[in-house]
PyMOL Python script that loads the backbone (N, CA, C, O; Angstrom):
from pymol import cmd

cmd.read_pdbstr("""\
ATOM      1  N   UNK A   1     -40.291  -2.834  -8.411  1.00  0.00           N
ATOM      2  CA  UNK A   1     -39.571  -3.032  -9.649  1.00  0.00           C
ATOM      3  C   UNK A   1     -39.633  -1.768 -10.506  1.00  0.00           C
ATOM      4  O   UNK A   1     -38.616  -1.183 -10.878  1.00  0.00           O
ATOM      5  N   UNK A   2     -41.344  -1.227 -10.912  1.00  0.00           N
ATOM      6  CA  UNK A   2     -41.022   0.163 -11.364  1.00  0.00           C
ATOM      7  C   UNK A   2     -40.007   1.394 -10.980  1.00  0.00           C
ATOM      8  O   UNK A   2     -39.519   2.288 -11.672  1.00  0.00           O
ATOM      9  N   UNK A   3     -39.898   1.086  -9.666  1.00  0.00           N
ATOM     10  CA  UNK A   3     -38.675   2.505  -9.200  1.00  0.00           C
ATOM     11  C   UNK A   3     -37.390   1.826  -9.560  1.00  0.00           C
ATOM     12  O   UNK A   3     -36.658   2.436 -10.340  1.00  0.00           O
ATOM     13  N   UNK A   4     -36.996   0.637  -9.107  1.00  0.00           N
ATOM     14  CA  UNK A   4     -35.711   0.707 -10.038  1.00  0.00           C
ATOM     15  C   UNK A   4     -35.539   0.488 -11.468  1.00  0.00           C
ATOM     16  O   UNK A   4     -34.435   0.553 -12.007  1.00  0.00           O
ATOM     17  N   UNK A   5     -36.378   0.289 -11.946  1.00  0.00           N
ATOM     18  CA  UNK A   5     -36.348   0.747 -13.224  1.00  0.00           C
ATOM     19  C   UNK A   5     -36.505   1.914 -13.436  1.00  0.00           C
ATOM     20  O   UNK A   5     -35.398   2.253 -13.854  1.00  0.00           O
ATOM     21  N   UNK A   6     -37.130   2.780 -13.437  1.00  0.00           N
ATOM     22  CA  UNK A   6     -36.907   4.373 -13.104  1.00  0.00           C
ATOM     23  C   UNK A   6     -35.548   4.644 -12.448  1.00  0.00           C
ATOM     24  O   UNK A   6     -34.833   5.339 -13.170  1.00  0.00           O
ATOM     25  N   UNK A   7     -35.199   4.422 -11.716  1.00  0.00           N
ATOM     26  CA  UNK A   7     -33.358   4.326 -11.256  1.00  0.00           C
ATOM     27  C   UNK A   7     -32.357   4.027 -11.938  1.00  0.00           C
ATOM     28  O   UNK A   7     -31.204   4.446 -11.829  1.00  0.00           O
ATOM     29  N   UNK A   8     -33.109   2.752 -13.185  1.00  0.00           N
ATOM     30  CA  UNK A   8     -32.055   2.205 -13.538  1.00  0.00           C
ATOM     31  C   UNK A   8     -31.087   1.349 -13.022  1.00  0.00           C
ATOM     32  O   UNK A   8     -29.977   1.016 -13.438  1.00  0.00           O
ATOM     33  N   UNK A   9     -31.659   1.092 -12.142  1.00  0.00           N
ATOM     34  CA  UNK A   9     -30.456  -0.282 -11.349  1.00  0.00           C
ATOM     35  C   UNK A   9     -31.354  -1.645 -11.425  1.00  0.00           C
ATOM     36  O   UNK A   9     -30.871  -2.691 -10.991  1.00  0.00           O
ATOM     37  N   UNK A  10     -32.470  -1.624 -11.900  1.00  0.00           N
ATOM     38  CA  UNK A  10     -33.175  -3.040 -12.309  1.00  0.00           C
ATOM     39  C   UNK A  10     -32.008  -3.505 -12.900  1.00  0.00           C
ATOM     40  O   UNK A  10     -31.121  -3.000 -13.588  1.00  0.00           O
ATOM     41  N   UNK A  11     -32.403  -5.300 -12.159  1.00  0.00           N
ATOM     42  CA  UNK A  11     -31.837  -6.244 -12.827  1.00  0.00           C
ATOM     43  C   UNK A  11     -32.206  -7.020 -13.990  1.00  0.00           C
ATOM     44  O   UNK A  11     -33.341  -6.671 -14.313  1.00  0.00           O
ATOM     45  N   UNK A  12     -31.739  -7.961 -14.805  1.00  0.00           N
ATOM     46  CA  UNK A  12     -32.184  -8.554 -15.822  1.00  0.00           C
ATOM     47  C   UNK A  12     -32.338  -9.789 -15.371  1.00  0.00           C
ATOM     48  O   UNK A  12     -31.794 -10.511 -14.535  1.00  0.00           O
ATOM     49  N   UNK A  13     -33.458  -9.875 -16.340  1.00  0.00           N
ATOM     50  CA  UNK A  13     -34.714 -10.922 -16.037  1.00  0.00           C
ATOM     51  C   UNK A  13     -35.603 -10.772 -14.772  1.00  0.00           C
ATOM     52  O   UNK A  13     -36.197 -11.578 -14.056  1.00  0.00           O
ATOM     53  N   UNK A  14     -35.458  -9.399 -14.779  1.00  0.00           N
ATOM     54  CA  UNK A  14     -36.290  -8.827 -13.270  1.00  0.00           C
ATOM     55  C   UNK A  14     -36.159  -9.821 -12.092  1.00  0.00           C
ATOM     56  O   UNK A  14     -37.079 -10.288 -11.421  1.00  0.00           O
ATOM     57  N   UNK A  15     -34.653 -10.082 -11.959  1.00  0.00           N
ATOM     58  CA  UNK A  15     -33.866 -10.104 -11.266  1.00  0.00           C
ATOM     59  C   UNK A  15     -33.661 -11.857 -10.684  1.00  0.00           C
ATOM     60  O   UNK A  15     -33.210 -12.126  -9.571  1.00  0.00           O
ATOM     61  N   UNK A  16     -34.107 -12.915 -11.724  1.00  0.00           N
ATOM     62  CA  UNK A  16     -34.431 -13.749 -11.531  1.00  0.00           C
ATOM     63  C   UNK A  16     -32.708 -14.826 -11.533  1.00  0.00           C
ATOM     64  O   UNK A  16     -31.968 -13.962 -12.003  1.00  0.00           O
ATOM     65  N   UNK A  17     -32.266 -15.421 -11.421  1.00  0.00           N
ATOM     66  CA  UNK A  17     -30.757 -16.178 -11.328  1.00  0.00           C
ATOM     67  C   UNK A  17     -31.182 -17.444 -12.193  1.00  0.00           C
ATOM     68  O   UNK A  17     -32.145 -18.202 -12.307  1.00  0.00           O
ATOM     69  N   UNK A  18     -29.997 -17.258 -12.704  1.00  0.00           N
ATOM     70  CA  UNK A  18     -30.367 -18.692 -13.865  1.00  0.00           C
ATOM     71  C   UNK A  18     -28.987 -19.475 -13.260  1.00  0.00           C
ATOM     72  O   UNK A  18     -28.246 -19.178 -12.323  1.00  0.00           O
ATOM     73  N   UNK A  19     -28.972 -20.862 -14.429  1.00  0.00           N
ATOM     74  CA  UNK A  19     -27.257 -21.549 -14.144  1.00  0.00           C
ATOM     75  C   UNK A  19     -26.315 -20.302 -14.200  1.00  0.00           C
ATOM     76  O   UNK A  19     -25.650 -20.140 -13.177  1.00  0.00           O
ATOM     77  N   UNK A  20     -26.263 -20.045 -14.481  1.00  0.00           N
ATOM     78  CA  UNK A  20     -24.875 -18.648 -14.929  1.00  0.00           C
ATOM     79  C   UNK A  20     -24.352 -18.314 -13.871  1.00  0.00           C
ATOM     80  O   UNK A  20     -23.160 -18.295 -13.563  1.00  0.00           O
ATOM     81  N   UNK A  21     -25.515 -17.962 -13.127  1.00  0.00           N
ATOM     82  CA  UNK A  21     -25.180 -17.190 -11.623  1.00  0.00           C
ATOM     83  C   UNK A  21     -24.916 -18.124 -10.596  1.00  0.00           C
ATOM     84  O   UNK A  21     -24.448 -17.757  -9.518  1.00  0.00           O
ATOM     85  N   UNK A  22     -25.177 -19.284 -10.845  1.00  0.00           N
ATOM     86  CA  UNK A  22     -24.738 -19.870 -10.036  1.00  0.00           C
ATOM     87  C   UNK A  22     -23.216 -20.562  -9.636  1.00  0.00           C
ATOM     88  O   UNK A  22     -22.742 -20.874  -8.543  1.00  0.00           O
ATOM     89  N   UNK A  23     -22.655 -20.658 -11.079  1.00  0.00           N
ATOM     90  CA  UNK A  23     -21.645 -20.804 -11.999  1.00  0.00           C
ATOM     91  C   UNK A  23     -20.334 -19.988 -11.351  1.00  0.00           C
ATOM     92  O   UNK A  23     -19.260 -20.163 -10.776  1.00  0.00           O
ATOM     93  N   UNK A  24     -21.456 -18.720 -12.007  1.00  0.00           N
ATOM     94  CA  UNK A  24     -20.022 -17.628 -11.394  1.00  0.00           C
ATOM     95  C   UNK A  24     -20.041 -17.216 -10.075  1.00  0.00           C
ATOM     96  O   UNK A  24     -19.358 -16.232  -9.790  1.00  0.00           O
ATOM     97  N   UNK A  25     -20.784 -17.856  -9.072  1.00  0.00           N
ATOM     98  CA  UNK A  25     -20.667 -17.407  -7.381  1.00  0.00           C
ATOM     99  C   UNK A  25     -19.843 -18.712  -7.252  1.00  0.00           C
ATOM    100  O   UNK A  25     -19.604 -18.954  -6.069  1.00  0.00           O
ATOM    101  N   UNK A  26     -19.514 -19.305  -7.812  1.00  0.00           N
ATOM    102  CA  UNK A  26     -19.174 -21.044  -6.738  1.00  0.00           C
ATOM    103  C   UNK A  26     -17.824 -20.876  -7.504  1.00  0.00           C
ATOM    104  O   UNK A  26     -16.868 -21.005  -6.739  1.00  0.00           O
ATOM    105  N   UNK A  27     -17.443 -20.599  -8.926  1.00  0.00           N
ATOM    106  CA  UNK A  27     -16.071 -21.227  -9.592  1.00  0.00           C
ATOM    107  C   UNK A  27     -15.110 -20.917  -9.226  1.00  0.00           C
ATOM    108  O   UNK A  27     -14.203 -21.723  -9.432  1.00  0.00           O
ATOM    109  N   UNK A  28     -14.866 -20.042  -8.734  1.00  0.00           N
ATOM    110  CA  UNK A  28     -13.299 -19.290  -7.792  1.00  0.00           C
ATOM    111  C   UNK A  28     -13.350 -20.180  -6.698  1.00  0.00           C
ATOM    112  O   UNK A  28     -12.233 -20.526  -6.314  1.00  0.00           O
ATOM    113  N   UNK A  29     -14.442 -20.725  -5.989  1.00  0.00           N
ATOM    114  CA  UNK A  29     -13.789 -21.073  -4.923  1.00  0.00           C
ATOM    115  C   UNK A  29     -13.829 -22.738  -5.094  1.00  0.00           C
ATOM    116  O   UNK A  29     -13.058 -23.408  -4.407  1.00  0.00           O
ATOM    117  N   UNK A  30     -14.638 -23.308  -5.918  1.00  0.00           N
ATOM    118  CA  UNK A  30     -14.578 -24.858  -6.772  1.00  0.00           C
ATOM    119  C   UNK A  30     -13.368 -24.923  -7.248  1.00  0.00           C
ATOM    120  O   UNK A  30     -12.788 -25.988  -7.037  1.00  0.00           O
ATOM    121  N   UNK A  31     -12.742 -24.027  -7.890  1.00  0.00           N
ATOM    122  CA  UNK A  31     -11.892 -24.172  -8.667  1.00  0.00           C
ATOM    123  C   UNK A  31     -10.494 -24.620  -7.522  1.00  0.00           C
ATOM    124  O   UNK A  31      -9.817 -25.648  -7.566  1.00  0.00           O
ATOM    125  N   UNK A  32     -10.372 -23.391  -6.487  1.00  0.00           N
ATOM    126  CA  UNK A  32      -9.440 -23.360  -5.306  1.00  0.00           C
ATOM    127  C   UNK A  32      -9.731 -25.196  -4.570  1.00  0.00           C
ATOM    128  O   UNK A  32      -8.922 -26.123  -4.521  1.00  0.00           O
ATOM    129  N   UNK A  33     -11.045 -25.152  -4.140  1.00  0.00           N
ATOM    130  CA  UNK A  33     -11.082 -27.024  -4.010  1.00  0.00           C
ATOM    131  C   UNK A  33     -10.451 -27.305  -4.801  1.00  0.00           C
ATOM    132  O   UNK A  33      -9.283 -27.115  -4.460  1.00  0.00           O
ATOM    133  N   UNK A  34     -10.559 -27.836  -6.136  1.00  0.00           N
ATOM    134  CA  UNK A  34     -10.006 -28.839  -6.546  1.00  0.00           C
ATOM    135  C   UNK A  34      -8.908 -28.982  -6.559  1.00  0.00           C
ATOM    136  O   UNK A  34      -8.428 -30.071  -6.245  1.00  0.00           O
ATOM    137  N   UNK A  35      -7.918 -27.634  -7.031  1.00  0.00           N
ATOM    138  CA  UNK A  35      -6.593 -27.510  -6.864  1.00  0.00           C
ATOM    139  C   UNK A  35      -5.993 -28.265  -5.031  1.00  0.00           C
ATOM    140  O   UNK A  35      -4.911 -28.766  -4.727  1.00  0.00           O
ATOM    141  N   UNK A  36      -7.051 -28.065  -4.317  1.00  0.00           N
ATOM    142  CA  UNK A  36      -6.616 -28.343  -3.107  1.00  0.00           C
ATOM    143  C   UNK A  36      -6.730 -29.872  -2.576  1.00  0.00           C
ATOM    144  O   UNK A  36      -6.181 -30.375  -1.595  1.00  0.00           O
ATOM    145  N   UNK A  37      -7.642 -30.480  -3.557  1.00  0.00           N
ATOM    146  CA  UNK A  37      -8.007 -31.819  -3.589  1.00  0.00           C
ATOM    147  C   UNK A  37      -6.725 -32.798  -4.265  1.00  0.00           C
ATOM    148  O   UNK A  37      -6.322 -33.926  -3.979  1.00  0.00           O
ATOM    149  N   UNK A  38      -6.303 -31.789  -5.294  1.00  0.00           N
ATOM    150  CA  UNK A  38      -5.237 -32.652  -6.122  1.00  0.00           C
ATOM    151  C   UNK A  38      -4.050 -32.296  -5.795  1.00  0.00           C
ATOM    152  O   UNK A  38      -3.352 -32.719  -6.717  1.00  0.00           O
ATOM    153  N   UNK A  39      -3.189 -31.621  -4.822  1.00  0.00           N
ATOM    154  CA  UNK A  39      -2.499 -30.667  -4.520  1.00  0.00           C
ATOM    155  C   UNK A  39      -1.841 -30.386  -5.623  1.00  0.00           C
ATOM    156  O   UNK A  39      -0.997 -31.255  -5.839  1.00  0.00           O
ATOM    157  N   UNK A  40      -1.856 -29.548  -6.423  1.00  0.00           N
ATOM    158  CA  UNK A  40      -1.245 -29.396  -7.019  1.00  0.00           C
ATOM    159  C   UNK A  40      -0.515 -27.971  -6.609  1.00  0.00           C
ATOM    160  O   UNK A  40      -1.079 -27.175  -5.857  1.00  0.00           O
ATOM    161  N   UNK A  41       0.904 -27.702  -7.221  1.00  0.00           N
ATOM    162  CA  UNK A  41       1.887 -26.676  -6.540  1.00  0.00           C
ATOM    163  C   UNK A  41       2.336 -27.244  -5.124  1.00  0.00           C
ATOM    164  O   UNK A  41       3.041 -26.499  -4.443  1.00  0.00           O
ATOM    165  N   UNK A  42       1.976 -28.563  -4.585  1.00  0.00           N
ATOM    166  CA  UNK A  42       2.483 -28.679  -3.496  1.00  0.00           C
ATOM    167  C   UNK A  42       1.851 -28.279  -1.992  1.00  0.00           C
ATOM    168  O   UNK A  42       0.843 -27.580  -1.899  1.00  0.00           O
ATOM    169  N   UNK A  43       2.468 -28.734  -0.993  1.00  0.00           N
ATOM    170  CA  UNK A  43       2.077 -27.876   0.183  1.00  0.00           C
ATOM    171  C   UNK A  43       2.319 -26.742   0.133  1.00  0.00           C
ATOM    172  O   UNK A  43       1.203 -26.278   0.365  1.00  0.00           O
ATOM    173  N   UNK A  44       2.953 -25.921   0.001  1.00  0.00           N
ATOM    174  CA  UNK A  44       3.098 -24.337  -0.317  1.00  0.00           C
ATOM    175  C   UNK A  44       2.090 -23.789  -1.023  1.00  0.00           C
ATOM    176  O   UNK A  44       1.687 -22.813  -0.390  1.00  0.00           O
ATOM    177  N   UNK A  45       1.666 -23.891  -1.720  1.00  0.00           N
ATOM    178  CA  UNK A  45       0.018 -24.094  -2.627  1.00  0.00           C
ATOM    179  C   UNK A  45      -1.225 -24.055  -2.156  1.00  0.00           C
ATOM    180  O   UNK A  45      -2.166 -23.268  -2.256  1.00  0.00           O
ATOM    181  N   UNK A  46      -0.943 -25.527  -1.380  1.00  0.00           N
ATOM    182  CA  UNK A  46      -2.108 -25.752  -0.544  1.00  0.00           C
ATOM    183  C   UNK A  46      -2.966 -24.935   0.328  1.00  0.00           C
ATOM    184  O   UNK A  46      -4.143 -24.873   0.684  1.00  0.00           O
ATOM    185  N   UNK A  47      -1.804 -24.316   0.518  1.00  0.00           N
ATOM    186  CA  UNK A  47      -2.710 -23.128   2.199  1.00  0.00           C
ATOM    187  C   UNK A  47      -3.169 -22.377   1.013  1.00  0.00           C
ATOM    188  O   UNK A  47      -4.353 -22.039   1.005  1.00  0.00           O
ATOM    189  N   UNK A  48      -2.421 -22.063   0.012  1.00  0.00           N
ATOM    190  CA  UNK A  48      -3.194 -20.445  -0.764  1.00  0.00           C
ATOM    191  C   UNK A  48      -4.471 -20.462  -1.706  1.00  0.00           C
ATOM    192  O   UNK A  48      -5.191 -19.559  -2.134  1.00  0.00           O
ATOM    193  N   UNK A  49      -4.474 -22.193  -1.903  1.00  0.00           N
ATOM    194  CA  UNK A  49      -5.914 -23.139  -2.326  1.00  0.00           C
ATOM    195  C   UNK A  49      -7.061 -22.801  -1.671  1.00  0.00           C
ATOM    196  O   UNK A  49      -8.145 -22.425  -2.117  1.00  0.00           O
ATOM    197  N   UNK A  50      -6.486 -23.080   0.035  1.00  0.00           N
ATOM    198  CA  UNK A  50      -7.506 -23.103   0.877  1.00  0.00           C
ATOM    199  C   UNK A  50      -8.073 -21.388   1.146  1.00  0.00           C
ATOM    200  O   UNK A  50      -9.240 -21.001   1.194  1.00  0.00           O
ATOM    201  N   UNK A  51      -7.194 -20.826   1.248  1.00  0.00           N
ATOM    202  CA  UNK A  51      -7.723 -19.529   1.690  1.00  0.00           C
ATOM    203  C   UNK A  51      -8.186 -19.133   0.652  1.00  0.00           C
ATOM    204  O   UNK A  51      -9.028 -18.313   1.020  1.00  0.00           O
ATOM    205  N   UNK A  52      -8.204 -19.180  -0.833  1.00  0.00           N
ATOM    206  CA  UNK A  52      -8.757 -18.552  -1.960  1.00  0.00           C
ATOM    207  C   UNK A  52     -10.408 -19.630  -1.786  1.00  0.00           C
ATOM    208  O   UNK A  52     -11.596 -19.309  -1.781  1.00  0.00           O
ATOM    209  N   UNK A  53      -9.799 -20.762  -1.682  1.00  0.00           N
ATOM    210  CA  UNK A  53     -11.737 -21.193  -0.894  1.00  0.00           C
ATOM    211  C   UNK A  53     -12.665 -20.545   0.213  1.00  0.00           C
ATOM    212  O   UNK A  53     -13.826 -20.326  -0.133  1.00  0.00           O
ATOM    213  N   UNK A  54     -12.461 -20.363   0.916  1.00  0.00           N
ATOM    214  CA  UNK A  54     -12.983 -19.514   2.513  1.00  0.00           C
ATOM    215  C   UNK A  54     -13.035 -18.279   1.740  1.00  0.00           C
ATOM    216  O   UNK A  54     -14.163 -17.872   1.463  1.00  0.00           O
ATOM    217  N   UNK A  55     -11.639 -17.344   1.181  1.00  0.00           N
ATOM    218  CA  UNK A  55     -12.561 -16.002   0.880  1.00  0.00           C
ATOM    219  C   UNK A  55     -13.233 -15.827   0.085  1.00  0.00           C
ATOM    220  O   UNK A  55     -13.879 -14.782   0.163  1.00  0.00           O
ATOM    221  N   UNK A  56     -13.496 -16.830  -1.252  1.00  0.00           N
ATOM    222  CA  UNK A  56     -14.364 -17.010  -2.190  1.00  0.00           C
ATOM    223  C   UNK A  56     -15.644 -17.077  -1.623  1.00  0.00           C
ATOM    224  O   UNK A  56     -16.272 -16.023  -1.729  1.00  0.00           O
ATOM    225  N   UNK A  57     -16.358 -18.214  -0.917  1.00  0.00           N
ATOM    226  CA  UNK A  57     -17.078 -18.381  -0.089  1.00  0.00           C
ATOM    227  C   UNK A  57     -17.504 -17.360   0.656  1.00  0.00           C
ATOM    228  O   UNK A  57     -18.610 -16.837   0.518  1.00  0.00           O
ATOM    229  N   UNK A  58     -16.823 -17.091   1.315  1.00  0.00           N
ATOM    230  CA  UNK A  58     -16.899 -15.753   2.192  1.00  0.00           C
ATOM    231  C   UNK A  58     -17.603 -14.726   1.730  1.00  0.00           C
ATOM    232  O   UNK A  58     -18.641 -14.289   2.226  1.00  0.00           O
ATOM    233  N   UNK A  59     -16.839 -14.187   0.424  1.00  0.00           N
ATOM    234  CA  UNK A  59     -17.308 -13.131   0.454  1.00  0.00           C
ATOM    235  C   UNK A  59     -18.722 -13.352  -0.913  1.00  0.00           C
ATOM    236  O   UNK A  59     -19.299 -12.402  -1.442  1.00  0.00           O
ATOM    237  N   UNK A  60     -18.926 -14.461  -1.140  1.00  0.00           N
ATOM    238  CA  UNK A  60     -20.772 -14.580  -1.777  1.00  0.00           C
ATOM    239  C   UNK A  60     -21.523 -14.592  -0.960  1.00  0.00           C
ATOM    240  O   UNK A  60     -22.650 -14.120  -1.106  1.00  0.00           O
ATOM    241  N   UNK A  61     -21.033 -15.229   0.312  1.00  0.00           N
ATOM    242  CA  UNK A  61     -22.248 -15.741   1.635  1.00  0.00           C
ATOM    243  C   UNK A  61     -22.097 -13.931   2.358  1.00  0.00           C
ATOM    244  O   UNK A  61     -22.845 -13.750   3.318  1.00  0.00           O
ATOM    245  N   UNK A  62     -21.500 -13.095   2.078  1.00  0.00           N
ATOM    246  CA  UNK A  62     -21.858 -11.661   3.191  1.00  0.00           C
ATOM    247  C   UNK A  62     -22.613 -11.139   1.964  1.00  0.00           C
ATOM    248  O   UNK A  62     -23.664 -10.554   2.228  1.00  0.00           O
ATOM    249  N   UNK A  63     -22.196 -11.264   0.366  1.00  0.00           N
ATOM    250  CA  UNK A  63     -23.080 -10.027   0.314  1.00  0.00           C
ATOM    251  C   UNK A  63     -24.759 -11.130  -0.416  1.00  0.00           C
ATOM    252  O   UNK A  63     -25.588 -10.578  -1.139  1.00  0.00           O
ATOM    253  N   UNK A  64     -24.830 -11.998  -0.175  1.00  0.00           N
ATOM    254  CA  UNK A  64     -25.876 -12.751   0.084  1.00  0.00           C
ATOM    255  C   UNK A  64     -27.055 -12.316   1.488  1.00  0.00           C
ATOM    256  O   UNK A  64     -28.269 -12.137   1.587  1.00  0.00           O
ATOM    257  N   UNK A  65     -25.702 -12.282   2.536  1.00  0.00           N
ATOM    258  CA  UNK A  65     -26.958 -12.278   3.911  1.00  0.00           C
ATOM    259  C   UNK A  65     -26.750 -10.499   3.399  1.00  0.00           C
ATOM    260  O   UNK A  65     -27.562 -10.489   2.474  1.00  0.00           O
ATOM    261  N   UNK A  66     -26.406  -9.641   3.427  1.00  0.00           N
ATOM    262  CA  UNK A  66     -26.764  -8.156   3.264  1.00  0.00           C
ATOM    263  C   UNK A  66     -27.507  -8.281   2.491  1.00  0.00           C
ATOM    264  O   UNK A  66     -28.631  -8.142   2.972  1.00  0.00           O
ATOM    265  N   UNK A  67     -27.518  -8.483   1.477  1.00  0.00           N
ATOM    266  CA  UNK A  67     -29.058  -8.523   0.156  1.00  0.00           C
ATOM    267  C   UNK A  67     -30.364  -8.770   1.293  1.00  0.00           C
ATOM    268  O   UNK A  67     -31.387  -8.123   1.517  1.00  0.00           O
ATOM    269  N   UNK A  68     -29.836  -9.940   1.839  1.00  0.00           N
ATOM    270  CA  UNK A  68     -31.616  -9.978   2.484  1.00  0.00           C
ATOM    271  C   UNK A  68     -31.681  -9.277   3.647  1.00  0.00           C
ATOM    272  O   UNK A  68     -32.791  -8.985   4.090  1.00  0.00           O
ATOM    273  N   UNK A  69     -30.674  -8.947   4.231  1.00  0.00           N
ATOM    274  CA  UNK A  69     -31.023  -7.902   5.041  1.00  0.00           C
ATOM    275  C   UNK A  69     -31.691  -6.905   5.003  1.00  0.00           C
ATOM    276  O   UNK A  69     -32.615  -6.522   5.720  1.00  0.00           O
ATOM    277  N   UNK A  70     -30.845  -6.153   3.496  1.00  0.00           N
ATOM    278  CA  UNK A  70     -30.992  -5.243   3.256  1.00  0.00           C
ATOM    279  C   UNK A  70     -33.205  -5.447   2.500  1.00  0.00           C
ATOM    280  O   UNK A  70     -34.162  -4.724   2.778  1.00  0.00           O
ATOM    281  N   UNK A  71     -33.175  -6.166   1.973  1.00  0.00           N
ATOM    282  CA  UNK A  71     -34.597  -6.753   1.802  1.00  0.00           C
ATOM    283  C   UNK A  71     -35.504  -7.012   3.148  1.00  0.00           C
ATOM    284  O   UNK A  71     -36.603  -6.459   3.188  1.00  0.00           O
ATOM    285  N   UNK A  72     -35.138  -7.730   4.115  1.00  0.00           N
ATOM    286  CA  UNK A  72     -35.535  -7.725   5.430  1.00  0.00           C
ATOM    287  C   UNK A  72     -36.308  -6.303   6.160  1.00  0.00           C
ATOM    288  O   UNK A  72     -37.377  -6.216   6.765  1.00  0.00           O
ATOM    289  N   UNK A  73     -35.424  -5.414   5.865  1.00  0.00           N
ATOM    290  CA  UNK A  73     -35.360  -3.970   6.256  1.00  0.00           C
ATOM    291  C   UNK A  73     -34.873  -2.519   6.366  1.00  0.00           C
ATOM    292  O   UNK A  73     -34.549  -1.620   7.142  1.00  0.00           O
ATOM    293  N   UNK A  74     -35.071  -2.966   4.767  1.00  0.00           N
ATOM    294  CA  UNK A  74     -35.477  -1.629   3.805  1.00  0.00           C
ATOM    295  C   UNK A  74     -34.289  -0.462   4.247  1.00  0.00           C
ATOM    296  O   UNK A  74     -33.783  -0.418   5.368  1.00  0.00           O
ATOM    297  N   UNK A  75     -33.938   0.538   3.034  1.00  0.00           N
ATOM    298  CA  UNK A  75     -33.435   1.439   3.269  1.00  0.00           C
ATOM    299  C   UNK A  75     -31.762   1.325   3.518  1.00  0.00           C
ATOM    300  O   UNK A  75     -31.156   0.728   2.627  1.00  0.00           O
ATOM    301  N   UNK A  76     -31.010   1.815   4.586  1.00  0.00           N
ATOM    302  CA  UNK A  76     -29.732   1.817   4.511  1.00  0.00           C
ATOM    303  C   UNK A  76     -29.749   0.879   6.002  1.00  0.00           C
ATOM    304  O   UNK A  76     -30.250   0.959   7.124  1.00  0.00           O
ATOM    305  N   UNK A  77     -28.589  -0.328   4.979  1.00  0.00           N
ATOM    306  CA  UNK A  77     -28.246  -1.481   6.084  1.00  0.00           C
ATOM    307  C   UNK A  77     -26.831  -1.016   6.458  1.00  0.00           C
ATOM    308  O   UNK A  77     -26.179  -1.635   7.299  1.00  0.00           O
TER     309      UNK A  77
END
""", "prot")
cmd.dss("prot")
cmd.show_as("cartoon", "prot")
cmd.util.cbc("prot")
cmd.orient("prot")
């Protein structure tokens, strides 16, 4: 924690996740569910519901597993 703070790339609350963060990893793609639950815009809609779900998803769950990778083993992943 001292070196990135010396770096300056420490996180806040020394790096701890509250509701917030959880909030803002899930709502783009909650949001794309529901729209997809209620169809709203139609079938034409629908597919662009679904895919804004999967890449929402998608792309929290890669840089999730790289974080611990990159935690796993150190240095450049």
């Amino acid at each position: 924690m001292a070196q990135k703070v010396a770096q300056g790339v420490a996180e806040k609350k020394r790096g701890r996740r509250g509701p917030g963060s959880v909030i803002g990893s899930s709502a783009a793609g909650c949001i794309c569910a529901f729209l997809t639950i209620f169809g709203v815009g139609g079938e034409a809609f629908s597919r662009l519901w679904r895919l804004g779900f999967v890449a929402s998803f998608c792309t929290k769950l890669s840089d999730t597993v790289s974080s611990e990778i990159g935690k796993a083993y150190g240095k450049t992943t």
